[in-house]
N, CA, C and O atoms as a Tripos MOL2 file, in Angstrom:
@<TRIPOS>MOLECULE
protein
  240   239    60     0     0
PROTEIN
NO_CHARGES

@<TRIPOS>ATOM
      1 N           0.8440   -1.1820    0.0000 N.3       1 UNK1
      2 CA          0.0000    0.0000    0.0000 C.3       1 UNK1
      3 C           0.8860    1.2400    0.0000 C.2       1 UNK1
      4 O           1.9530    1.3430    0.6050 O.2       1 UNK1
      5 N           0.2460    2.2620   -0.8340 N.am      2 UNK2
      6 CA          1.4660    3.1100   -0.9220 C.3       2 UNK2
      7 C           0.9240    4.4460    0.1680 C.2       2 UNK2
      8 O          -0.2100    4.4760    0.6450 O.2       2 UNK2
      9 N           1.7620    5.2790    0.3730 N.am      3 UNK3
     10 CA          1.7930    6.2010    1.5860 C.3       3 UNK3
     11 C           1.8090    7.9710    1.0400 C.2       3 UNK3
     12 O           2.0000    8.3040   -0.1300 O.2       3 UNK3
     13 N           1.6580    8.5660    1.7480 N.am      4 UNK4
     14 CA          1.6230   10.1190    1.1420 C.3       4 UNK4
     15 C           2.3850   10.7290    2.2120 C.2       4 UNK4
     16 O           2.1850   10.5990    3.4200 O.2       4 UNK4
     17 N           3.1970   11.3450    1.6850 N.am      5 UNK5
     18 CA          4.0950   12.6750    2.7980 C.3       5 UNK5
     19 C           2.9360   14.1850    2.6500 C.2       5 UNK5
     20 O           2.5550   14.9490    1.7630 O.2       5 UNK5
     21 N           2.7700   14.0190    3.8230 N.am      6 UNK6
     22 CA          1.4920   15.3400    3.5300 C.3       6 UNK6
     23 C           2.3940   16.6140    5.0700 C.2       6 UNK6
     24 O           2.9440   16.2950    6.1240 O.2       6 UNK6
     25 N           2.1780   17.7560    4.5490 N.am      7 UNK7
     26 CA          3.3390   18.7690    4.7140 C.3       7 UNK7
     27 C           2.1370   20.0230    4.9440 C.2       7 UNK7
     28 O           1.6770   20.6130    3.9670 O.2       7 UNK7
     29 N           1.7340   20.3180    6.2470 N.am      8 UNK8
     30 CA          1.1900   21.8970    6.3340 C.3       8 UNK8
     31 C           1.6270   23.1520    6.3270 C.2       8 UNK8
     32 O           1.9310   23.8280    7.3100 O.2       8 UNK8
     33 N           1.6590   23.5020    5.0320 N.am      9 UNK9
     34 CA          2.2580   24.9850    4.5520 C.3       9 UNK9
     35 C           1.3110   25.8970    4.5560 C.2       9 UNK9
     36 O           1.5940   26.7780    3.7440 O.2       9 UNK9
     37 N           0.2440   26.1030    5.1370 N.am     10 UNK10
     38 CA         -0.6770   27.6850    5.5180 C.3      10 UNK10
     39 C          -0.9410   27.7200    7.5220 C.2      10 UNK10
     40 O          -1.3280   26.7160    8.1190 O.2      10 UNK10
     41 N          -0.7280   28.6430    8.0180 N.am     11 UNK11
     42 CA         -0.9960   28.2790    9.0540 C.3      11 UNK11
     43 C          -2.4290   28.1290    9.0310 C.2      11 UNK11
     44 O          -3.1390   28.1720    8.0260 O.2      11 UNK11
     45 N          -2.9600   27.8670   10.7710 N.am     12 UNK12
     46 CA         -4.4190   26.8600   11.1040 C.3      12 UNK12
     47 C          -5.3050   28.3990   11.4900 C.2      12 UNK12
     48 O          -6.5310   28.5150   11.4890 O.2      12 UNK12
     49 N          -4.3070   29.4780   11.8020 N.am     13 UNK13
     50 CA         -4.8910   30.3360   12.4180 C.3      13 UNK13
     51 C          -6.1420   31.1750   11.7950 C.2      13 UNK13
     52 O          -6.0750   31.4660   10.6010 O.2      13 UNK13
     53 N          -7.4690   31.6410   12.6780 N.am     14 UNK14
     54 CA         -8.8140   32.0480   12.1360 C.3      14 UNK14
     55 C          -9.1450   31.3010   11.1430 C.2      14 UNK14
     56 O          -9.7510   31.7620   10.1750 O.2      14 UNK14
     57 N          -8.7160   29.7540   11.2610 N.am     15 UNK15
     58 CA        -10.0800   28.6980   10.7450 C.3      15 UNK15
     59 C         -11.0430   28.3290   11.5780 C.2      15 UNK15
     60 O         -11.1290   28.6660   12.7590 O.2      15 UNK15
     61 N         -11.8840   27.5340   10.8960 N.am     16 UNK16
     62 CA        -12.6630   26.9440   12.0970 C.3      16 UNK16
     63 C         -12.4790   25.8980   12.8060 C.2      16 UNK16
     64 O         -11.7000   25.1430   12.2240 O.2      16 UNK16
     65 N         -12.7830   25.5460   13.6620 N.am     17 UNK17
     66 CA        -12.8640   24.3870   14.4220 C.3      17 UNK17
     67 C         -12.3190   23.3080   13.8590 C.2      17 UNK17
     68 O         -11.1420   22.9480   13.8500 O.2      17 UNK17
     69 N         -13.0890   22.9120   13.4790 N.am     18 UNK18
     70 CA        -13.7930   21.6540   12.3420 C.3      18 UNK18
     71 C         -12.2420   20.9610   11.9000 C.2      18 UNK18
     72 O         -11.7940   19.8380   12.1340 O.2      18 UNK18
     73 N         -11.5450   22.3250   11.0440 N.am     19 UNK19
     74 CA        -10.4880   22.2330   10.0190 C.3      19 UNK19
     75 C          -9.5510   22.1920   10.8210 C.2      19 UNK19
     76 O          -8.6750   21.4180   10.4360 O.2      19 UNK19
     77 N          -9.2620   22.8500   12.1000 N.am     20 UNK20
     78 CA         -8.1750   22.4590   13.0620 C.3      20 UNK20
     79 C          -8.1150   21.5530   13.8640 C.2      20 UNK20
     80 O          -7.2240   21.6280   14.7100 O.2      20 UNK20
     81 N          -8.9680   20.4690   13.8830 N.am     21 UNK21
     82 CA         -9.1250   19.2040   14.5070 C.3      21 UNK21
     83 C          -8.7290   18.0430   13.5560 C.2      21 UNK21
     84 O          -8.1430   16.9790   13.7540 O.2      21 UNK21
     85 N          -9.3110   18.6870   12.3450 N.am     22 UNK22
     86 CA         -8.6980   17.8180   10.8560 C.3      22 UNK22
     87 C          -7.1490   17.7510   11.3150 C.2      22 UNK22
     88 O          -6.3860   16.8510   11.6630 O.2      22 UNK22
     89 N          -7.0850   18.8180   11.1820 N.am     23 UNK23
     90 CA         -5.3680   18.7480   10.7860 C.3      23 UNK23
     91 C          -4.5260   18.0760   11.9570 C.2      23 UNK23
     92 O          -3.6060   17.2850   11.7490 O.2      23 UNK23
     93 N          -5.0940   18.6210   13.6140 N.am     24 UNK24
     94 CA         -4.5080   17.9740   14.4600 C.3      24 UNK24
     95 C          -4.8710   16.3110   14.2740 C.2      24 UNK24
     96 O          -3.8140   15.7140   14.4790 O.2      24 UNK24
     97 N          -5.8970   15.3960   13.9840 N.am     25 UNK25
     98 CA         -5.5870   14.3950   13.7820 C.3      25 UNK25
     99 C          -5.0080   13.9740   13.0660 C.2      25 UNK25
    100 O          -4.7050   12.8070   13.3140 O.2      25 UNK25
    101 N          -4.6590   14.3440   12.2260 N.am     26 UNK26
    102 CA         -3.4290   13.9500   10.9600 C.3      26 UNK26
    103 C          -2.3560   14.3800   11.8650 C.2      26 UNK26
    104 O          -1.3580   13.9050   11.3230 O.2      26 UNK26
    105 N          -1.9990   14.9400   12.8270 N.am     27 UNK27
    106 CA         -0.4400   15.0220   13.1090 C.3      27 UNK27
    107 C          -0.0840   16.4810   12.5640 C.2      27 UNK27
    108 O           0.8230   16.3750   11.7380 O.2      27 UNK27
    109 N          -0.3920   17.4950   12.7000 N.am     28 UNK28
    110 CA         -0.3910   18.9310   11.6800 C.3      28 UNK28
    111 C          -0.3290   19.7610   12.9080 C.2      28 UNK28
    112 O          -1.4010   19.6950   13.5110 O.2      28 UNK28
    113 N           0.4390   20.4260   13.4210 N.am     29 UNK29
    114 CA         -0.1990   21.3740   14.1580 C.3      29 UNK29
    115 C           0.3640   22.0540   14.2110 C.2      29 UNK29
    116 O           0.1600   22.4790   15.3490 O.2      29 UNK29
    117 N           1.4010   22.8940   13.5970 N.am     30 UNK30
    118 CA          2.1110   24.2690   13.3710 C.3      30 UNK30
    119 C           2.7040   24.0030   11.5500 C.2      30 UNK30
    120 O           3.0500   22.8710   11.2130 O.2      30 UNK30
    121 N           2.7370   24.9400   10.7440 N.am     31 UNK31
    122 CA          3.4570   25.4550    9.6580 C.3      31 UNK31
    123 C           4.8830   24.6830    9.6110 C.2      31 UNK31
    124 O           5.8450   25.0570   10.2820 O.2      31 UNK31
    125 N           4.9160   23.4090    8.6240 N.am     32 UNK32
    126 CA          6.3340   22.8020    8.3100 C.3      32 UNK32
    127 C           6.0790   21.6070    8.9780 C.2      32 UNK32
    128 O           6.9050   20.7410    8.6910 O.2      32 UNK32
    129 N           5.2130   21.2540    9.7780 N.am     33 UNK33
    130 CA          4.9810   20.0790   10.0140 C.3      33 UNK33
    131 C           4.7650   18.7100    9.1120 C.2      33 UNK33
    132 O           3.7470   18.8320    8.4310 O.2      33 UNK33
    133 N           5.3230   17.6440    8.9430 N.am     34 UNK34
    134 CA          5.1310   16.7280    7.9160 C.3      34 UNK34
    135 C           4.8050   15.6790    8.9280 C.2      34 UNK34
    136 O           5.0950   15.7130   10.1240 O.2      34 UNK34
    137 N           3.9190   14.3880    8.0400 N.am     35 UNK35
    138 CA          3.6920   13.0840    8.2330 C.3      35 UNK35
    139 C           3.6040   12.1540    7.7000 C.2      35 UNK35
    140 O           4.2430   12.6450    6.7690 O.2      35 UNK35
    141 N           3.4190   11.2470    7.3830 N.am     36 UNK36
    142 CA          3.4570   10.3050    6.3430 C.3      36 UNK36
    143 C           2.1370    9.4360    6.7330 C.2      36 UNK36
    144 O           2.2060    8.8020    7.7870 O.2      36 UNK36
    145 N           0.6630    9.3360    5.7910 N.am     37 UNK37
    146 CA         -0.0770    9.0230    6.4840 C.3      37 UNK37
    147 C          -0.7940    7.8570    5.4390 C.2      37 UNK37
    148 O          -1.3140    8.3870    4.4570 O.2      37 UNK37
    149 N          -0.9020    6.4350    5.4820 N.am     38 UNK38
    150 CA         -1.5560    5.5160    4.8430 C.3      38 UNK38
    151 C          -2.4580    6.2800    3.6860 C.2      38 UNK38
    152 O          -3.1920    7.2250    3.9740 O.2      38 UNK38
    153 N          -2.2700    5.5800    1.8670 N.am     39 UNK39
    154 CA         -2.9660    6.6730    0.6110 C.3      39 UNK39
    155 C          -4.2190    5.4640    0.9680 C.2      39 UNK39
    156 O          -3.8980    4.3260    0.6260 O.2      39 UNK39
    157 N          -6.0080    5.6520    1.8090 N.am     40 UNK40
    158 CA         -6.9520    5.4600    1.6810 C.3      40 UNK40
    159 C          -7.4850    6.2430    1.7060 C.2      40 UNK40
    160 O          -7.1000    7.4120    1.7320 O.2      40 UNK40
    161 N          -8.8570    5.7110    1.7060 N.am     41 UNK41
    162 CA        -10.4180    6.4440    1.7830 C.3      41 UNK41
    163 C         -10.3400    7.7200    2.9970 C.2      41 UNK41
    164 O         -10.5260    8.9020    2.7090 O.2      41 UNK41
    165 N         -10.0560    7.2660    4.2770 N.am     42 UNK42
    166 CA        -10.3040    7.6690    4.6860 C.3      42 UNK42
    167 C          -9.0480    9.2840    5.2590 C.2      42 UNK42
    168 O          -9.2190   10.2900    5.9470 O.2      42 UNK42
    169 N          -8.2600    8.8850    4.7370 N.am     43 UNK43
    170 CA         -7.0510    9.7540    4.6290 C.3      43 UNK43
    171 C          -7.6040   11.2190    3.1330 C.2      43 UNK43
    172 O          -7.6460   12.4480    3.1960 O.2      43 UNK43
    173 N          -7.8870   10.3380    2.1150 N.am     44 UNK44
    174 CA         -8.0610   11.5240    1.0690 C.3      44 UNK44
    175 C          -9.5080   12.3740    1.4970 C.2      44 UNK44
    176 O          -9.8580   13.4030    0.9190 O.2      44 UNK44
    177 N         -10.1710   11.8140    2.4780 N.am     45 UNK45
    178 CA        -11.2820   12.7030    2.7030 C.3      45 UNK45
    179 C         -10.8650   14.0330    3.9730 C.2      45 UNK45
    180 O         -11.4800   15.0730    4.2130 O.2      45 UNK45
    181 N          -9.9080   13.6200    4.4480 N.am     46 UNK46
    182 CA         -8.9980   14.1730    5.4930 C.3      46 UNK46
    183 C          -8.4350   15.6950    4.5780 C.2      46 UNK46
    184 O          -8.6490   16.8810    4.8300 O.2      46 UNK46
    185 N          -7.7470   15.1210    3.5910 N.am     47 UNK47
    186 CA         -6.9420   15.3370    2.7110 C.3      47 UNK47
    187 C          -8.1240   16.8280    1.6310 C.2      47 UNK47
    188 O          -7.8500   17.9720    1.2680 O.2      47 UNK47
    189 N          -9.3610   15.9760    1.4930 N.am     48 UNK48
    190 CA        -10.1700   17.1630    0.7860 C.3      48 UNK48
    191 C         -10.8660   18.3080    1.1410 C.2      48 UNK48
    192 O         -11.3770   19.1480    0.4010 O.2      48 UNK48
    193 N         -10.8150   18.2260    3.0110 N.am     49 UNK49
    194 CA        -11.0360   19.2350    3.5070 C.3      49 UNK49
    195 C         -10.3130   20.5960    3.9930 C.2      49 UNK49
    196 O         -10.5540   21.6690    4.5450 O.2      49 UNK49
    197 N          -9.3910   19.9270    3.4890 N.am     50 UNK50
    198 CA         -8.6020   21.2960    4.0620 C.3      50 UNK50
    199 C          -7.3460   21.1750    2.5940 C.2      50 UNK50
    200 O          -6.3100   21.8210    2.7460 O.2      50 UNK50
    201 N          -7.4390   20.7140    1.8440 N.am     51 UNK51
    202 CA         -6.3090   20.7070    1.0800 C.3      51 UNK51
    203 C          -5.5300   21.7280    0.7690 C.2      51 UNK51
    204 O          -4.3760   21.5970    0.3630 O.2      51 UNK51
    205 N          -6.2040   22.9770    0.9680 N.am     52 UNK52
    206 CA         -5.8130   23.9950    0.1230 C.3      52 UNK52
    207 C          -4.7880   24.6090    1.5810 C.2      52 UNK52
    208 O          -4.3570   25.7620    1.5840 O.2      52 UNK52
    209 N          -4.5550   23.7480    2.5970 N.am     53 UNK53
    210 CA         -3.3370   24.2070    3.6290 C.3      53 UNK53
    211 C          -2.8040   22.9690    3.5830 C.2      53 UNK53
    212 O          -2.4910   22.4170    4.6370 O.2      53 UNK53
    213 N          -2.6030   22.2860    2.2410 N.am     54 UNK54
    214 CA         -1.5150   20.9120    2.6790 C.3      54 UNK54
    215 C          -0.8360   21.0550    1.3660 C.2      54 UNK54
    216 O          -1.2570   21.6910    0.4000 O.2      54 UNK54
    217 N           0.5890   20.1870    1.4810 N.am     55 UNK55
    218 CA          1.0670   20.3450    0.3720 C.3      55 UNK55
    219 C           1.1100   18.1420    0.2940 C.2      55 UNK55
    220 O           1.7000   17.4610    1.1330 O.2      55 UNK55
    221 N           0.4160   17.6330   -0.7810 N.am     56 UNK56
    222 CA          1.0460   16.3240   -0.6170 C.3      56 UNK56
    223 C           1.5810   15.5470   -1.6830 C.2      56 UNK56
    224 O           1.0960   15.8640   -2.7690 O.2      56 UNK56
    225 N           2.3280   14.7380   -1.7220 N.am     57 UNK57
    226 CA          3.4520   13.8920   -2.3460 C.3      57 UNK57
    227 C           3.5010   12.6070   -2.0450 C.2      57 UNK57
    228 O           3.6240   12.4950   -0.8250 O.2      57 UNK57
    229 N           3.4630   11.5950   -2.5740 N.am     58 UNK58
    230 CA          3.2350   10.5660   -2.8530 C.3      58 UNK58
    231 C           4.6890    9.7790   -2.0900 C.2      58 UNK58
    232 O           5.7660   10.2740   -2.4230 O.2      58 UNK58
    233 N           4.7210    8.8580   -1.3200 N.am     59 UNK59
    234 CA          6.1980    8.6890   -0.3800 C.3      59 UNK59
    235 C           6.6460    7.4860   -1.1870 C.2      59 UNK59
    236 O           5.9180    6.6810   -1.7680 O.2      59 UNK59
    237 N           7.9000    7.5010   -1.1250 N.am     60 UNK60
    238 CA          8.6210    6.3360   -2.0380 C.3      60 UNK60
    239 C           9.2890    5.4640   -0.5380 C.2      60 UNK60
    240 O           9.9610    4.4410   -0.6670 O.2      60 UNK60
@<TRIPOS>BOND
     1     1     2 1
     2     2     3 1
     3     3     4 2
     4     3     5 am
     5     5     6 1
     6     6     7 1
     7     7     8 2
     8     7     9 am
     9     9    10 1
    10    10    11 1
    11    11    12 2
    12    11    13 am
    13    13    14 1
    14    14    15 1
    15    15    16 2
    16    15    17 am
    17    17    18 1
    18    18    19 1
    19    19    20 2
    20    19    21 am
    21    21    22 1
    22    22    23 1
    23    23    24 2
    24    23    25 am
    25    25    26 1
    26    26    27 1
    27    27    28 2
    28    27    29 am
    29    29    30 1
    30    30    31 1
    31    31    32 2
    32    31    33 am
    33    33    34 1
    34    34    35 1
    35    35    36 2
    36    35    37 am
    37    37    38 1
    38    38    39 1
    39    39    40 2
    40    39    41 am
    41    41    42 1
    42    42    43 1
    43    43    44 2
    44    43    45 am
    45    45    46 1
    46    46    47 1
    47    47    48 2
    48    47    49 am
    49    49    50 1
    50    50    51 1
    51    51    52 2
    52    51    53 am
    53    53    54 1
    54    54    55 1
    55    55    56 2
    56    55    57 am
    57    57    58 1
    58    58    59 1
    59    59    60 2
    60    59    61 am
    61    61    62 1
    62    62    63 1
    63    63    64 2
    64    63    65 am
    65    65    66 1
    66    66    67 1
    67    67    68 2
    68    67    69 am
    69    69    70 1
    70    70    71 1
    71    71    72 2
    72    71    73 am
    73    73    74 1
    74    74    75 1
    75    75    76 2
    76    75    77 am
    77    77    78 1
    78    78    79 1
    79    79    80 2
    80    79    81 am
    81    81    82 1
    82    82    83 1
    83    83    84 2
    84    83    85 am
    85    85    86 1
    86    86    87 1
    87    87    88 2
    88    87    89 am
    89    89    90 1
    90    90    91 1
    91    91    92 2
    92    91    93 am
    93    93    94 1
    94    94    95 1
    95    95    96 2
    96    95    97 am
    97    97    98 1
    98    98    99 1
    99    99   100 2
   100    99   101 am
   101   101   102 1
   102   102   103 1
   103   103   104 2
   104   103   105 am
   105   105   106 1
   106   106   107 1
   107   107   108 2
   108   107   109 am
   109   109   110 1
   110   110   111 1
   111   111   112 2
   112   111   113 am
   113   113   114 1
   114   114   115 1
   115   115   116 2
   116   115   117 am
   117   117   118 1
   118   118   119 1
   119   119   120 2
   120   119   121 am
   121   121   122 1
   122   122   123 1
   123   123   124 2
   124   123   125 am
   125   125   126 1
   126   126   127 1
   127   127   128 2
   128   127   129 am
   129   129   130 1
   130   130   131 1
   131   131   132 2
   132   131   133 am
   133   133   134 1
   134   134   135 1
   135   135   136 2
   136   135   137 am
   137   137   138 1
   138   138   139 1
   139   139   140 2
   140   139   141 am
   141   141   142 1
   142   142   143 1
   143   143   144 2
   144   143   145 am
   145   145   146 1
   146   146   147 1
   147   147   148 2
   148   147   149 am
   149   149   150 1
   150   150   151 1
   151   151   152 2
   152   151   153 am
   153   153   154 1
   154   154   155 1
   155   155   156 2
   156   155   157 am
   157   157   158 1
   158   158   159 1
   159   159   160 2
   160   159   161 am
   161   161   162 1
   162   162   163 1
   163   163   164 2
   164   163   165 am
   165   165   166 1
   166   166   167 1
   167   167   168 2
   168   167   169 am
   169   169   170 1
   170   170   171 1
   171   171   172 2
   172   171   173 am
   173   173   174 1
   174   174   175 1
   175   175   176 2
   176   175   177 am
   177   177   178 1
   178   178   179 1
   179   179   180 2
   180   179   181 am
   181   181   182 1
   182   182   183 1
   183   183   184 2
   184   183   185 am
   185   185   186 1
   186   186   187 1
   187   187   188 2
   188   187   189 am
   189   189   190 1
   190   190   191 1
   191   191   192 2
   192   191   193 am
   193   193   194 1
   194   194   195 1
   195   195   196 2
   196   195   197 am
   197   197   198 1
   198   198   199 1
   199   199   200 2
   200   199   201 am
   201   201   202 1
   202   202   203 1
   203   203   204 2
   204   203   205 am
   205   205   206 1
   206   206   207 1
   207   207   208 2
   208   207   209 am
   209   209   210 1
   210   210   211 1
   211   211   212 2
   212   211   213 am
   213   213   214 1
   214   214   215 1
   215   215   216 2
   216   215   217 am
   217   217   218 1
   218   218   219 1
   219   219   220 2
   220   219   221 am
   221   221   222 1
   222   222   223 1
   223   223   224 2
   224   223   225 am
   225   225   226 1
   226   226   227 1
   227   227   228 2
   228   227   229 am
   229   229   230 1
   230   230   231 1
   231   231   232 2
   232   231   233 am
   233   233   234 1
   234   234   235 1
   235   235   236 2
   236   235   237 am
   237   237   238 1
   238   238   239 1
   239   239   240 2
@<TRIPOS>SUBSTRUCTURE
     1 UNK1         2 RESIDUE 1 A UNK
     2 UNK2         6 RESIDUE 1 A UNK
     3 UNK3        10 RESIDUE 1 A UNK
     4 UNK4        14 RESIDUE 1 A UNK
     5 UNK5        18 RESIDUE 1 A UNK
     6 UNK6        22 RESIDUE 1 A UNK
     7 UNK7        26 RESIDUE 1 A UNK
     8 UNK8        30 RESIDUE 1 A UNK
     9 UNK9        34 RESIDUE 1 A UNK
    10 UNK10       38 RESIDUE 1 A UNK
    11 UNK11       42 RESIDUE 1 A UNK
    12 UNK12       46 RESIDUE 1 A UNK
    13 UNK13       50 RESIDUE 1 A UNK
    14 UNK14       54 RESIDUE 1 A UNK
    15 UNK15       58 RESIDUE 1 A UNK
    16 UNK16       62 RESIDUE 1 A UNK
    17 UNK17       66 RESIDUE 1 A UNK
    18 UNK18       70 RESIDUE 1 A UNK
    19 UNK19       74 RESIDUE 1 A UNK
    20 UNK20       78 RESIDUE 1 A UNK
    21 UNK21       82 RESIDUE 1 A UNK
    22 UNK22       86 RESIDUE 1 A UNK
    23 UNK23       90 RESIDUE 1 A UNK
    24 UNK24       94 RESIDUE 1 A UNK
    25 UNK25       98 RESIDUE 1 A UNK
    26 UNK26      102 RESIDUE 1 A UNK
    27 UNK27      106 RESIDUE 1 A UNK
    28 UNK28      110 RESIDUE 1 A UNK
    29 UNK29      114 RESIDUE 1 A UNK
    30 UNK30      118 RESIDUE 1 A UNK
    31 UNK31      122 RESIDUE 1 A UNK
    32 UNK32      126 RESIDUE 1 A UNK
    33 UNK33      130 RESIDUE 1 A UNK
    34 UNK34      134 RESIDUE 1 A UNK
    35 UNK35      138 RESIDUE 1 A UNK
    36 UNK36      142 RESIDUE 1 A UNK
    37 UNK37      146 RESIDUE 1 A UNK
    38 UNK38      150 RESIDUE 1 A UNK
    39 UNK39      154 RESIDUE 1 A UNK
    40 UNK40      158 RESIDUE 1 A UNK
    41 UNK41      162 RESIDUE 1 A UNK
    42 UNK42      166 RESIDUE 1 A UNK
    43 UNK43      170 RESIDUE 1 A UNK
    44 UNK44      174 RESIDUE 1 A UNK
    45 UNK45      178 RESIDUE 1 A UNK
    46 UNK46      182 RESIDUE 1 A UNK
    47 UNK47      186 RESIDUE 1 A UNK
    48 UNK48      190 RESIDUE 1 A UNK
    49 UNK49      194 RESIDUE 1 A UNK
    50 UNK50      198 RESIDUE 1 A UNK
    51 UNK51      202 RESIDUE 1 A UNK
    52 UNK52      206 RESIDUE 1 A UNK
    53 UNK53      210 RESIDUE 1 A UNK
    54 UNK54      214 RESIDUE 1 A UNK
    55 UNK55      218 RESIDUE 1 A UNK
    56 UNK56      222 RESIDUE 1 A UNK
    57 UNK57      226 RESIDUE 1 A UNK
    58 UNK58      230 RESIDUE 1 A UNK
    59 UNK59      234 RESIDUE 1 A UNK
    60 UNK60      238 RESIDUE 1 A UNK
């Protein structure tokens, strides 16, 4: 199964809730933070809510 390096490049600050709980369960919680998080279902829905503060890459 292949994996994604997912990388938060916008900070969390004056979002909502919602989107900063996203990110803290992924492991995200300040600007430059990276993780490497299983490529499923339930990761790309993670992944579609907030995408536009992630940068992600496919992990070799």
């Amino acid at each position: 199964m292949a994996n994604l390096n997912i990388k938060l490049v916008k900070s969390l600050n004056g979002r909502l809730q919602k989107q900063i709980a996203t990110a803290n369960s992924m492991g995200l919680r300040k600007i430059g933070d990276t993780t490497v998080q299983p490529d499923n279902e339930q990761t790309r829905g993670k992944i579609a809510k907030i995408g536009y503060l992630l940068q992600v890459e496919e992990a070799n």
